[in-house]
C-alpha positions as CSV (number, residue, x, y, z in Angstrom):
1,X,89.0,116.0,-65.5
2,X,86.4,113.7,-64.7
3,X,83.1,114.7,-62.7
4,X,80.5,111.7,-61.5
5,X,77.0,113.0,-61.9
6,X,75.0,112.9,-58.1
7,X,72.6,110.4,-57.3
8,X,68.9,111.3,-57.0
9,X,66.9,110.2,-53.7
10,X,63.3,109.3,-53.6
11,X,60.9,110.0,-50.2
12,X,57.2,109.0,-50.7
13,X,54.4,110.1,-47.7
14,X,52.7,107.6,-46.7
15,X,49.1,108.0,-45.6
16,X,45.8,106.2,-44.4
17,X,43.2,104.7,-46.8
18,X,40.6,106.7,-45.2
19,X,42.7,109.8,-47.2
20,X,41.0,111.3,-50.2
21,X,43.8,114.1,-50.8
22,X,46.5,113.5,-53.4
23,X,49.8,113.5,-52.3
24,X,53.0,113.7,-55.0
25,X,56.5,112.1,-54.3
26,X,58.8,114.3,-53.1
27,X,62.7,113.9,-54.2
28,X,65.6,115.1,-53.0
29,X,69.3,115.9,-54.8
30,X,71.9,114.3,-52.7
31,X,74.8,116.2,-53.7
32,X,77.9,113.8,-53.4
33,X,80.5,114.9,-55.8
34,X,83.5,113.2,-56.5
35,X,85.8,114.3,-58.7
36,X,89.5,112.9,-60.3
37,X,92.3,115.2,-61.3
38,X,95.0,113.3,-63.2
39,X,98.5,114.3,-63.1
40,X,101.7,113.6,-65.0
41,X,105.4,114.9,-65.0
42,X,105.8,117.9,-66.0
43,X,102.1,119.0,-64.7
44,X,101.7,123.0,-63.6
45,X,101.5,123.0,-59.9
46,X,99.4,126.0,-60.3
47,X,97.2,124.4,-62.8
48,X,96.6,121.2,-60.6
49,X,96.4,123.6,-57.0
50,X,93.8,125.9,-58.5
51,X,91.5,123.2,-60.1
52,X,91.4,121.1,-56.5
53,X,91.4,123.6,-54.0
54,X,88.2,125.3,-56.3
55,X,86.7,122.0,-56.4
56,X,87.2,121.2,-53.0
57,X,85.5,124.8,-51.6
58,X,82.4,123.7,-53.7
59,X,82.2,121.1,-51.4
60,X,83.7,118.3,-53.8
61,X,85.5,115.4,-52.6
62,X,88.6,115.9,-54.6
63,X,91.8,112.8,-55.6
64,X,94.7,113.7,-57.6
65,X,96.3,110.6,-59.0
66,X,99.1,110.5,-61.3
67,X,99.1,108.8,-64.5
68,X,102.7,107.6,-64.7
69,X,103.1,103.8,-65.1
70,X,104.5,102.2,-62.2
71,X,104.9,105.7,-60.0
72,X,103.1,107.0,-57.2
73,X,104.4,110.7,-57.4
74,X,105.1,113.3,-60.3
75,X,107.8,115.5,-60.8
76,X,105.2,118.8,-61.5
77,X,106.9,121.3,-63.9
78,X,108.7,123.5,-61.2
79,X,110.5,120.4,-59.9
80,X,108.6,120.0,-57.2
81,X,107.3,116.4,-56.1
């Protein structure tokens, strides 16, 4: 499971020269998570439903990819594809 850290944003206030207050930078968090879940045969559909559909409520923007050389889809544990 592999999370990407977000990225931090920078906003600065501008003012006139005339301006003798101090101002300080203000940041903000942009919260853009994206997150792979690698799958292979055999996988627990379970396993791989509860981990993306959890991730995805927390507002994650979730890809399952499998890890099988040369194939697009798994067979997960149950049989299913």
């Amino acid at each position: 499971l592999f999370v990407f850290a977000p990225t931090r944003v920078h906003s600065f206030t501008v003012l006139p020269a005339a301006s003798s207050r101090l101002y300080s930078a203000s940041s903000a968090l942009e919260m853009t998570k994206r997150v792979l879940v690698p799958i292979a045969d055999g996988s627990e559909e379970i396993e791989t439903t509860c981990i993306t559909d959890t991730l995805t409520r927390c507002g994650a923007e979730v890809t399952v990819a499998s890890v099988m050389p040369n194939q697009l889809t798994c067979k997960m544990s149950r049989g299913i594809k």
